[in-house]
C-alpha positions in Angstrom: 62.1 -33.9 17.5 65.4 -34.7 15.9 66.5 -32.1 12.7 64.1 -29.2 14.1 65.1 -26.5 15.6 62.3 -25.8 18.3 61.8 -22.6 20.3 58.2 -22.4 22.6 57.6 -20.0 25.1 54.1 -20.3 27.0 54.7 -17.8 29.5 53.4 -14.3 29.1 56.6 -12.5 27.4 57.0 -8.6 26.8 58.5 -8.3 23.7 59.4 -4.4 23.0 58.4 -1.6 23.8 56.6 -0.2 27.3 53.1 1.4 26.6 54.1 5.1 26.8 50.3 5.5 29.1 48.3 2.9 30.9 45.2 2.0 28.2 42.2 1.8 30.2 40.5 1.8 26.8 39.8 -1.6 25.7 39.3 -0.5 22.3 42.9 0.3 21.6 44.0 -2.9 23.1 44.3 -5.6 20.3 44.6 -9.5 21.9 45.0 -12.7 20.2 46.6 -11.8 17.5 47.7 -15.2 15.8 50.8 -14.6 13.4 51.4 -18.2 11.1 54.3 -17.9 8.7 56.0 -20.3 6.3 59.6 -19.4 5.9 63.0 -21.3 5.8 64.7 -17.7 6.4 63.7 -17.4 11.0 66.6 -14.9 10.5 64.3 -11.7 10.7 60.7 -13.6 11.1 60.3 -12.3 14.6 60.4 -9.1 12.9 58.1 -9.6 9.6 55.6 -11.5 12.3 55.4 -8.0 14.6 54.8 -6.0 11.4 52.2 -8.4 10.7 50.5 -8.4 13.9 50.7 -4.7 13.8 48.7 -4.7 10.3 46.5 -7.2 11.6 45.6 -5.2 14.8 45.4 -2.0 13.1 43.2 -3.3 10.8 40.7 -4.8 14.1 41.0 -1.8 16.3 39.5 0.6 13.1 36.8 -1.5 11.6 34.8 -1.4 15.4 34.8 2.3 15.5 35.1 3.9 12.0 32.3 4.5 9.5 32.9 2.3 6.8 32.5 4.8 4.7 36.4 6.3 5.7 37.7 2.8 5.3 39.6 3.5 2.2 41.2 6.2 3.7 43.1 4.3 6.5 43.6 0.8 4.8 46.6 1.8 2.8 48.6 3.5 5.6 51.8 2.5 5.5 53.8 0.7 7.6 55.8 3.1 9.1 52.8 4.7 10.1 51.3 1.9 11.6 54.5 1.3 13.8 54.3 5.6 14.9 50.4 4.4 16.3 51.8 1.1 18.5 52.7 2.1 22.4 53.5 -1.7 22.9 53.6 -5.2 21.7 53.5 -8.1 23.8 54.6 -11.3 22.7 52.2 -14.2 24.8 53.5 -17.7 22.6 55.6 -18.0 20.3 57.1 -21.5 18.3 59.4 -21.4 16.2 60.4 -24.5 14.0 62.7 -25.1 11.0 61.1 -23.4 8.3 58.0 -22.4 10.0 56.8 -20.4 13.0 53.8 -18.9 15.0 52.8 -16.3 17.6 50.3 -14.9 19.5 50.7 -11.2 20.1 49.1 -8.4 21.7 49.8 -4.8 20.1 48.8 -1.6 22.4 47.8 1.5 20.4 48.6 5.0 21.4 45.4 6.9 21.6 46.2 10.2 21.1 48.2 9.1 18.0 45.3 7.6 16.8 42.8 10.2 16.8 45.8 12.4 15.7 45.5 9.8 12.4 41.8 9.9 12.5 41.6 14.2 12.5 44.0 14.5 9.8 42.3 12.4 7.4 38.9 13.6 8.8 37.8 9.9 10.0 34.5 9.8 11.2 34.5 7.3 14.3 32.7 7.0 17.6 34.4 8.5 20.5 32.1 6.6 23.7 31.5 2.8 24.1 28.1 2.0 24.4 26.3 0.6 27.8 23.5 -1.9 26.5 21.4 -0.7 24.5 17.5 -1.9 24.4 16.9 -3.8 20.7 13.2 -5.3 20.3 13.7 -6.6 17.2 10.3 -8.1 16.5 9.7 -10.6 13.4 6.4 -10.9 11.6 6.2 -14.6 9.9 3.4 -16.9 8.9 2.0 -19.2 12.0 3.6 -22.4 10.2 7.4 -21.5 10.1 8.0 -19.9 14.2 10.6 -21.7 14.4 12.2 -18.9 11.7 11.5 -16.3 15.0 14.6 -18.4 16.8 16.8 -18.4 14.0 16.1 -14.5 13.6 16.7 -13.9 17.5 19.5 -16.5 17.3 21.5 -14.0 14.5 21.2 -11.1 16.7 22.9 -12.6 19.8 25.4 -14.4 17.7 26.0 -10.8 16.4 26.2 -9.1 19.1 29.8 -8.8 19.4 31.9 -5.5 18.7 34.4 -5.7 21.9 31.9 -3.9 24.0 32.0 -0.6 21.4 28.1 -0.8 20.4 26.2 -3.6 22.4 22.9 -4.7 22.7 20.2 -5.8 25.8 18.3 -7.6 23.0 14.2 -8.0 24.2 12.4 -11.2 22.9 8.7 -10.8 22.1 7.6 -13.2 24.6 9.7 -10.9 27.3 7.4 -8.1 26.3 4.2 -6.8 28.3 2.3 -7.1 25.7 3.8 -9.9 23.3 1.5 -10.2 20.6 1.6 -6.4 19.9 1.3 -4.5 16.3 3.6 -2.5 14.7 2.0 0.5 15.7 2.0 -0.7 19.0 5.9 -0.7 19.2 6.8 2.5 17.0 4.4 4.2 19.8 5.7 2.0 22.8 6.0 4.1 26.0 9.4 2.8 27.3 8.6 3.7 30.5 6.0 1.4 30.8 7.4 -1.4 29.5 9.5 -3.2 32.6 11.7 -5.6 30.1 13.3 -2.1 29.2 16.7 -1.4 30.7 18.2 1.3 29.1 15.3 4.3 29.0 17.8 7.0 27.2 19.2 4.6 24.0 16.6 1.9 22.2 16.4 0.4 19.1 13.2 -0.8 18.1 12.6 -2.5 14.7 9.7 -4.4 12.6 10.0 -7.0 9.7 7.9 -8.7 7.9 9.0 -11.8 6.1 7.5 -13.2 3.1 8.6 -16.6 1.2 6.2 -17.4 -1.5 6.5 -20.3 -4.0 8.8 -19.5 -7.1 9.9 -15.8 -5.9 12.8 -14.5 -4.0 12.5 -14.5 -0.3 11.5 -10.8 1.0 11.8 -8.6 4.4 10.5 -5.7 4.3 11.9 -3.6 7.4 11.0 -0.3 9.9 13.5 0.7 12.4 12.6 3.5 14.9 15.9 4.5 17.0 16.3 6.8 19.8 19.8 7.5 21.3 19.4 10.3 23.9 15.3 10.9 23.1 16.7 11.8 19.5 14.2 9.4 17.3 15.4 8.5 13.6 13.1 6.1 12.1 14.0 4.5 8.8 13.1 1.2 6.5 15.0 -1.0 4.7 14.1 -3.7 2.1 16.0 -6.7 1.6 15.6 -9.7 -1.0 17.1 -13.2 -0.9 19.9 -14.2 -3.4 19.9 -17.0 -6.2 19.2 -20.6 -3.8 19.5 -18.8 -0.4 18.4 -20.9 2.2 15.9 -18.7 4.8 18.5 -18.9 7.1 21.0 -17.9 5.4 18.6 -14.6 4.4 17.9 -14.2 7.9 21.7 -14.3 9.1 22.7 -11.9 5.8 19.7 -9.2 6.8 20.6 -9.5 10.5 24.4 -8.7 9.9 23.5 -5.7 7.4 21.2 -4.2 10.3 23.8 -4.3 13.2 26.1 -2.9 10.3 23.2 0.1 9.9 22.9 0.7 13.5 26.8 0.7 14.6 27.3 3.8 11.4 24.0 5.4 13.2 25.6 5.3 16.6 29.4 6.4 15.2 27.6 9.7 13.5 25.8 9.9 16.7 28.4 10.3 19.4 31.7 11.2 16.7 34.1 13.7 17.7 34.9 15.3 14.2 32.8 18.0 14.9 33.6 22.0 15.5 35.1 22.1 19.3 31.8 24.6 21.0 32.3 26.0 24.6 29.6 24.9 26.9 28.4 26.9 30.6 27.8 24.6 33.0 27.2 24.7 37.0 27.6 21.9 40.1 25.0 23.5 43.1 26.7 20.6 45.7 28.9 20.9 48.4 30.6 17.1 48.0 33.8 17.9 46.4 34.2 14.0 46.6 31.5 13.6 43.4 32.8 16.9 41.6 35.9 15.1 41.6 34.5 11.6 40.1 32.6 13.9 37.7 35.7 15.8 36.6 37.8 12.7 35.8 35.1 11.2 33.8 35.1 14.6 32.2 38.8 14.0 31.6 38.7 11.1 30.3 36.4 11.6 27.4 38.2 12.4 23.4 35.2 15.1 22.9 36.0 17.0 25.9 38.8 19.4 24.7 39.3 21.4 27.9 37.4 22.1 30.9 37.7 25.5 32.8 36.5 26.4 36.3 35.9 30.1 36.2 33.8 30.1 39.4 33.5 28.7 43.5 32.0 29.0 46.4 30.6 26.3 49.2 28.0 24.9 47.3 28.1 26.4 43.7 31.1 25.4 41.0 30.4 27.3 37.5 32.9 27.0 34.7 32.9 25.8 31.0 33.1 22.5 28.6 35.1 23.2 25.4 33.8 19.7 23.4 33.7 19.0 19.9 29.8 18.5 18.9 26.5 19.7 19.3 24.6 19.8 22.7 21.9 16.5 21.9 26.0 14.9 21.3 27.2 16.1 24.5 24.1 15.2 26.9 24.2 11.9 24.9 28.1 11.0 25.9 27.8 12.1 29.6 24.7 9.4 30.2 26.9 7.0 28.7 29.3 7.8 30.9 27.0 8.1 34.0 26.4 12.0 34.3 23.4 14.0 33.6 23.4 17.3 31.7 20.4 19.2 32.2 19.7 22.4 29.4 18.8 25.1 31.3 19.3 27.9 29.0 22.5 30.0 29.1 24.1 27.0 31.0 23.5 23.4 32.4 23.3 21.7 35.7 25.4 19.0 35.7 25.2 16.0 38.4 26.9 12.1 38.7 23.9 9.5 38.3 23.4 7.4 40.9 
């Protein structure tokens, strides 16, 4: 291309910086990044593009973990603050032309800076990435407009996306035992008895009716029943269509708002902002093997502040949990993570989960 000055690189390309620790948390690993910018100047564009990238990915690693409600205190951080959270950036194509160029970056954030960031400003944001969790979300429509129940069921797979943070196993009416249940029937649904029902220890179940009648705004009137670690919250919600929204369009809007409603219920559910509590705690095993898997998932957890063995023998280990939340927090975090914590009182047994 004669009179352009071309630079492409397609090849995987480390640009700066070496992650300072391996992040085997996906939620601190920002990819795709895509930096477009329009400038005659490609002096120092390399540059403004990484302090773009680094805006952007900032900007996509909070809003999947915060509480919207602390957004305003982290969207006007500074740059240089920004660039103190990034371990690495990593360059994967980049063209350069005369007077215009684009990248595709991927920025690494530093975790321990980030919930640094996060305490200071007292963020609220979930500490534990979700495993599936069981949604029936069940919609009640007149008999001549089923085909409204795909477009509902439709929304929530579409939006059913958070990078693995909060997830759903969503459960289609038709997949139920008993598909042409009432609403008391699933508020009161036995979980155990219902084999379409993955996760037993987080479900969401939820209830709307939809009304469209001639010359009034489309309605959906809403009842949500959650339980994340046997804790039930039930709520309702009401929502009404805007001026010329199609039914669809209603449908996609309420859908978004709910996920929206459930991701803040599950951030204020397993957060870390809490008062660090000690908690007893005893392994009656022999297999060293599974302590050790148990204690490196332990580890690994923000929560956990400090773990301290105070007592062994052949087949009893006794010591202490220093974590930052209440005990229903706690036993709620370790089955996400694959361990049970039993309450027994002054302590808790504590085994890996098969």
């Amino acid at each position: 291309m004669k009179g352009h000055n071309i630079i492409y690189s397609a090849l995987i390309y480390t640009l700066i910086l070496i992650p300072i620790t391996v992040l085997a948390d996906s939620r601190y690993i920002i990819k795709d990044i895509l930096i477009e910018i329009d400038d005659t100047n490609v002096t120092d564009i390399r540059n403004n593009a990484i302090l773009k990238a680094q805006l952007e990915g900032y900007k996509r690693m909070i809003l999947p973990i915060v509480h919207p409600d602390d957004y305003n205190k982290l969207f006007s951080v500074e740059n240089i603050i920004i660039n103190s959270l990034v371990s690495g950036v990593e360059l994967k194509e980049e063209l350069i032309l005369k007077n215009k160029y684009k990248a595709n970056f991927t920025i690494n954030f530093n975790p321990l800076k980030v919930e640094e960031l996060f305490k200071k400003n007292q963020i609220l944001y979930s500490v534990i990435e979700s495993k599936p969790i069981s949604i029936i979300p069940i919609l009640k429509i007149d008999s001549n407009k089923l085909n409204l129940e795909n477009v509902w069921y439709n929304s929530w797979i579409e939006n059913n996306t958070s990078d693995d943070l909060f997830n759903f196993d969503i459960i289609k009416r038709l997949n139920l035992s008993n598909p042409t249940l009432s609403v008391e029937d699933l508020l009161s649904l036995n979980i155990n008895d219902e084999p379409s029902i993955k996760n037993l220890n987080n479900n969401i179940f939820i209830w709307a009716n939809l009304y469209n009648k001639a010359d009034s705004p489309i309605k959906m009137n809403i009842i949500i029943k959650s339980i994340f670690n046997k804790n039930e919250i039930t709520f309702t919600k009401e929502f009404a269509s805007l001026v010329n929204e199609a039914e669809n369009d209603f449908i996609n809007r309420t859908v978004k708002t709910l996920r929206q409603d459930l991701f803040n219920l599950w951030v204020q559910n397993t957060s870390s902002i809490d008062e660090v509590k000690p908690y007893k705690f005893r392994y009656l095993s022999n297999d060293l093997k599974t302590w050790t898997i148990i204690e490196n998932k332990l580890l690994d957890l923000e929560s956990v502040k400090e773990l301290s063995i105070e007592y062994y023998d052949l087949d009893n280990l006794q010591g202490t949990i220093y974590f930052s939340g209440n005990l229903d927090k706690l036993s709620l975090i370790m089955k996400e993570t694959d361990i049970l914590f039993t309450y027994l009182g002054k302590y808790s047994d504590i085994s890996l989960i098969e």
